[in-house]
C-alpha positions as CSV (number, residue, x, y, z in Angstrom):
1,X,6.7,-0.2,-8.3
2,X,9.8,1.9,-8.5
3,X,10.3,5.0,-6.8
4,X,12.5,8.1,-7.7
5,X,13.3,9.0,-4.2
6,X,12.6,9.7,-0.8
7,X,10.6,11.9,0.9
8,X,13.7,12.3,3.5
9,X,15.8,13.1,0.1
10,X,13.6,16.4,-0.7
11,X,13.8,17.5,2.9
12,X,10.8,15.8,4.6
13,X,10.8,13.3,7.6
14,X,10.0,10.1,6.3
15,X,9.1,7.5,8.7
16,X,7.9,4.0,6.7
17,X,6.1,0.4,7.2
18,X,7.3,-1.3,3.9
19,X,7.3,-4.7,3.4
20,X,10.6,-6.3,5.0
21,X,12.8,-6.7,2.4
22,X,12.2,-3.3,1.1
23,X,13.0,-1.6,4.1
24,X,16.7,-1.9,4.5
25,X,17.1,0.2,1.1
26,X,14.6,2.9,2.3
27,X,16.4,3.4,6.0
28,X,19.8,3.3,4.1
29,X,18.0,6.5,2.2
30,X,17.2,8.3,4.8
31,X,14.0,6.6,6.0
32,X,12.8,5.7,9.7
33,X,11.5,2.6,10.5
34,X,8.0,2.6,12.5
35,X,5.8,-0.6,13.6
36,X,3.0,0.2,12.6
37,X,0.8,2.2,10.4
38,X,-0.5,3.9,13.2
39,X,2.8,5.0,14.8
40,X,3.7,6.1,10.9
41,X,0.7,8.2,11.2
42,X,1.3,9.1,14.8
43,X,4.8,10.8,13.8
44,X,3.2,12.2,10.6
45,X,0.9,15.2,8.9
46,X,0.5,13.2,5.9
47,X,0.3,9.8,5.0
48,X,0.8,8.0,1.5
49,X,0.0,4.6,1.4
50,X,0.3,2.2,-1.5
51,X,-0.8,-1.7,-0.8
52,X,-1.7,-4.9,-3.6
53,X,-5.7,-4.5,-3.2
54,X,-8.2,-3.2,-1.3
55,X,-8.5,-5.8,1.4
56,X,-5.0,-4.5,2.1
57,X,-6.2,-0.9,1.8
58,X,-9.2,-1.7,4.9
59,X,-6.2,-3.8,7.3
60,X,-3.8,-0.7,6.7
61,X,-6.3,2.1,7.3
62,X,-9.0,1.2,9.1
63,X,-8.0,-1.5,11.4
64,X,-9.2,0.3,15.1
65,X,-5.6,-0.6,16.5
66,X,-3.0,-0.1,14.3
67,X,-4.5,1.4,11.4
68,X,-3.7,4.8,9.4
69,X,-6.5,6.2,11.1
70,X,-5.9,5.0,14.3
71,X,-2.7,7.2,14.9
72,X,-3.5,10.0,12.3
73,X,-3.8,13.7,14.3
74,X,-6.6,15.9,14.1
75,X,-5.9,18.0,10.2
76,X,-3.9,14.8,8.9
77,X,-4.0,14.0,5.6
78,X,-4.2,10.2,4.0
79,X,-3.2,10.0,0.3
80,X,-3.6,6.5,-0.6
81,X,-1.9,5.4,-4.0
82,X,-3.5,2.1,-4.2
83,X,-5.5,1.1,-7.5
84,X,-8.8,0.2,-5.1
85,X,-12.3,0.0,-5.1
86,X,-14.4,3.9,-5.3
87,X,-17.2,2.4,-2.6
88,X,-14.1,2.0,-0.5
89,X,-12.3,5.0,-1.4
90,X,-15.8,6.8,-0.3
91,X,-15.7,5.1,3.0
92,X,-12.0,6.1,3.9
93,X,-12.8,9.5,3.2
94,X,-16.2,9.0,5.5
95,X,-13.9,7.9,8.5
96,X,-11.0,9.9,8.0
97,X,-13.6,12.5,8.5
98,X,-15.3,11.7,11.3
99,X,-11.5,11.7,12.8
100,X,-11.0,15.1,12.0
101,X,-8.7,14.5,9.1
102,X,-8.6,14.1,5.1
103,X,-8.1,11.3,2.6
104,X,-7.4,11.5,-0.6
105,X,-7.6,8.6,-2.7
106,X,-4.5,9.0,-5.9
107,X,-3.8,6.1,-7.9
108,X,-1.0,6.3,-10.4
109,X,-0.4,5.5,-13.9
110,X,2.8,5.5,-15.8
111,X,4.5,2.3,-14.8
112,X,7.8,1.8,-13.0
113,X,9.2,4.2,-15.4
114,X,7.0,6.9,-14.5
115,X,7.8,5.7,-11.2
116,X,11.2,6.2,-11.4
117,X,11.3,9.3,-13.5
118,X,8.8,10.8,-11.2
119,X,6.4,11.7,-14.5
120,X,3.8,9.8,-13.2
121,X,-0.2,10.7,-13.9
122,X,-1.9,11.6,-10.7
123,X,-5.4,11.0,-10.2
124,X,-7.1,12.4,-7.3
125,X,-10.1,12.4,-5.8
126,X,-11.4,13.8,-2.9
127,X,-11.8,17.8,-1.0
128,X,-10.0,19.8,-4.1
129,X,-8.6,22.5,-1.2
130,X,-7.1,19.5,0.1
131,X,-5.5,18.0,-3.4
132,X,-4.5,21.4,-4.0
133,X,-2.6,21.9,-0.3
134,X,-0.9,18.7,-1.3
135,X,1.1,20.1,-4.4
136,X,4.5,20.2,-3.6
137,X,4.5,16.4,-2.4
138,X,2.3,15.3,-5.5
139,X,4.6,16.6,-7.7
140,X,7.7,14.5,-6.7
141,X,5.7,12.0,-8.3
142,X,4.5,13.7,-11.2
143,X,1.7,15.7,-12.4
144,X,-1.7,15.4,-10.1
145,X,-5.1,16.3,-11.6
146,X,-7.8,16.3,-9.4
147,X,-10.9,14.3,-10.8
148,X,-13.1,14.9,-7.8
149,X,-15.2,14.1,-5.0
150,X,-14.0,10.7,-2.7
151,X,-14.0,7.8,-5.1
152,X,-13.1,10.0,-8.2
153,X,-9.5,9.2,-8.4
154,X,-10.3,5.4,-7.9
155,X,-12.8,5.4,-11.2
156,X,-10.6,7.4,-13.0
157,X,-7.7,4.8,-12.7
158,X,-10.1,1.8,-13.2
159,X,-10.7,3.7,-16.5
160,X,-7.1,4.2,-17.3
161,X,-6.7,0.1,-16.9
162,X,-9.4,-0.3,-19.3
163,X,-7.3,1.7,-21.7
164,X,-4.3,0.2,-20.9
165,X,-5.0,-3.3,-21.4
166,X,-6.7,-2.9,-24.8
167,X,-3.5,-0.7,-25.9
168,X,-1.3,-4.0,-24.5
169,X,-3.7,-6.3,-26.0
170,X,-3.2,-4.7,-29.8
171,X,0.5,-4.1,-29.3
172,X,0.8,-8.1,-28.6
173,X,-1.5,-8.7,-31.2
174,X,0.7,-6.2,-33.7
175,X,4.5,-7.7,-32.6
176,X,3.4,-11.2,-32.8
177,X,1.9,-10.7,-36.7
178,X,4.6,-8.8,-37.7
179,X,6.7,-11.5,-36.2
180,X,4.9,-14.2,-38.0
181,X,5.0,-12.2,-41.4
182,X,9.0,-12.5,-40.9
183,X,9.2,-8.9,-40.6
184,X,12.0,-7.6,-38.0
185,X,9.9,-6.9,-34.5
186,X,12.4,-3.7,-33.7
187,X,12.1,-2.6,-37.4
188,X,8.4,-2.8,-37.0
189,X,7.8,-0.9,-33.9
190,X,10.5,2.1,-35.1
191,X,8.1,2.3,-38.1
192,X,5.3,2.5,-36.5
193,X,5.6,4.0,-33.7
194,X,5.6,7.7,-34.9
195,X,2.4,7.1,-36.5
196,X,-1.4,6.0,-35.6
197,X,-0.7,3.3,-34.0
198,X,2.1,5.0,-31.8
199,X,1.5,5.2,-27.9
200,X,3.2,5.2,-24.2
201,X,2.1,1.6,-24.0
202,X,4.0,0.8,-27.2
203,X,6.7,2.7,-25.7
204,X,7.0,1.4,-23.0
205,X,5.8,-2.5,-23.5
206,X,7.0,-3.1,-27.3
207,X,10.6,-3.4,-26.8
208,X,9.9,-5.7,-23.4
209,X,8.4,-8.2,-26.1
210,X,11.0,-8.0,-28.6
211,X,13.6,-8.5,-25.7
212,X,11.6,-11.3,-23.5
213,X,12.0,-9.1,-20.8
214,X,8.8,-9.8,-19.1
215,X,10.1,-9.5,-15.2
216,X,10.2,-5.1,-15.5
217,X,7.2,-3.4,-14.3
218,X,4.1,-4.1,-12.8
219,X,2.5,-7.8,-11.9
220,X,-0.3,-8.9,-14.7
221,X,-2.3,-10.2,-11.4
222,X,-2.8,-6.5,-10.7
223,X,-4.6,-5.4,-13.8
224,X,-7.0,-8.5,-13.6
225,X,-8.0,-7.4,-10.4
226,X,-8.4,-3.4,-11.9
227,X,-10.6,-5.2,-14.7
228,X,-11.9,-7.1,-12.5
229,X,-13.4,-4.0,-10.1
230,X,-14.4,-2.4,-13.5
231,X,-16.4,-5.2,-14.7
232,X,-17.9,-5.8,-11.0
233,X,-18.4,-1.6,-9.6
234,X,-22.2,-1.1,-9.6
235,X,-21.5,2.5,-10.9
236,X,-20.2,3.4,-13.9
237,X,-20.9,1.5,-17.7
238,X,-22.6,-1.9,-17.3
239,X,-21.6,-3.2,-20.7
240,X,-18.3,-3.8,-21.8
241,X,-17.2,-6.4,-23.8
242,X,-13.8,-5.6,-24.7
243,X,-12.5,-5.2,-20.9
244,X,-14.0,-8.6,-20.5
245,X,-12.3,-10.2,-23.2
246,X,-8.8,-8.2,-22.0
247,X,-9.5,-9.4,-18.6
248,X,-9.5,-13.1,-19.7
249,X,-6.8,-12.9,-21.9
250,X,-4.4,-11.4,-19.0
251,X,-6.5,-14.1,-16.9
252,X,-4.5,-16.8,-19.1
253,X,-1.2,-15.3,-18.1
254,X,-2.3,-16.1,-14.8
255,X,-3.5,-19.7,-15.4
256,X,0.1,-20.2,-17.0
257,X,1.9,-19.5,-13.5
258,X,2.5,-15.9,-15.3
259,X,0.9,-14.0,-12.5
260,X,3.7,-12.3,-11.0
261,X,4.9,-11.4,-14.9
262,X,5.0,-8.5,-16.2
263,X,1.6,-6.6,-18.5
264,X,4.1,-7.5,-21.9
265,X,3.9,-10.6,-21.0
266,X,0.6,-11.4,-22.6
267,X,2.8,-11.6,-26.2
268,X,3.0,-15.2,-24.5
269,X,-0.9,-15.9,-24.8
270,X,-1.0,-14.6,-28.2
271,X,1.9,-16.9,-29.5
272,X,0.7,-19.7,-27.4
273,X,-2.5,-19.2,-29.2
274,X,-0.5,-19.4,-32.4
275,X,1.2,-22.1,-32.0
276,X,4.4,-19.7,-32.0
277,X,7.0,-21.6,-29.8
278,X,10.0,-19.1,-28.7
């Protein structure tokens, strides 16, 4: 995901663990280096994290050596970003307690140009005192709504994915007829996209599939996973078909080496189910 800025740019020390061969770029902003996530906690009040899944969410945090938690002071705050699992969510929050510290779990929607425009929707969940105290950072990113207890923010965004890939499902579905129709693809969404069947998915992901630029925004492997926890959670609906079905069709992106593709992308499944050769 894109970011706007750095914390360092609006004033704050910013000490980081990114991947390698992000953090040359984020030092050259203004960024310091740490080893660990515990010595990024150890040199911070509070810490946002954002990681692939939540296997990476339980090494990062709670590993007893060189986890968040490890090095996190007394009164610390843990935000983490991650689209993760709410049982897990709920047991961050549990240990972060029992440290004497907070956790907030805050996944994001609004893709990399949310990202990068810093309008992105915040979903939070846990203490609302806490999500509250944290205001001023949140809305760097963009607006934050708390949803709340632990685990709230994490169902909240597993909902949002629901929505998401049915609205990228229909909008691959729509370019691809009108495409076969012989009607202009650009034309097409213009027309439409004022009306009904107008969104921020079509706005954002419509002209990506006119242009084949499938490469900008976020992997497709990640929203089979956020379908994925949806259709596996033990809370929430127990039924849903059409997250199923969106799940396997973003599934074939996958099984076509499209992993690391982008969520537009899946206009390739739909022509490939066509016949439609571009």
């Amino acid at each position: 995901m894109e970011v706007n800025s750095t914390a360092a740019e609006f004033g704050f020390p910013a000490p980081v663990r990114p991947a390698a061969t992000r953090a040359a770029a984020l030092v050259a902003a203004g960024a310091s280096l740490a080893g660990s996530p515990a010595a990024v906690a150890a040199a911070s009040d509070v810490v946002f994290t954002m990681v692939g899944n939540p296997g990476d969410v339980r090494a990062i945090v709670l590993d007893g050596a060189a986890g968040v938690l490890a090095g996190l002071r007394p009164g610390g705050v843990l935000v983490d970003c991650t689209s993760s699992s709410p049982s897990l969510a709920r047991e961050v929050a549990a240990a972060a307690h029992a440290a004497g510290c907070h956790a907030v779990d805050s996944p994001v929607s609004g893709g990399d140009v949310g990202a990068r425009d810093g309008t992105l929707a915040i979903l939070a969940g846990g203490d609302e005192a806490v999500v509250t105290w944290l205001g001023p950072l949140l809305a760097h990113l963009g607006r934050p709504t708390y949803m709340g207890p632990p685990g709230s923010g994490q169902s909240s965004k597993i909902a949002n994915q629901i929505a998401v890939a049915g609205a990228v499902v229909g909008v691959s579905e729509a370019v691809a007829f009108a495409a076969a129709a012989g009607i202009d693809e650009s034309l097409f969404l213009a027309a439409v996209s004022k009306g009904a069947a107008g969104s921020r998915v079509m706005d954002i992901f419509g002209e990506r599939m006119v242009r084949r630029e499938f490469a900008t925004g976020g992997a497709v492997k990640y929203i089979v996973k956020d379908l994925g926890m949806a259709l596996e959670t033990e809370e929430g609906a127990k039924a849903l078909p059409g997250t199923a079905l969106f799940r396997q069709m973003f599934s074939a992106m996958v099984a076509n080496g499209d992993g690391d593709l982008c969520l537009q992308g899946l206009i390739t499944v739909v022509e490939r189910l066509n016949g439609i050769r571009k």
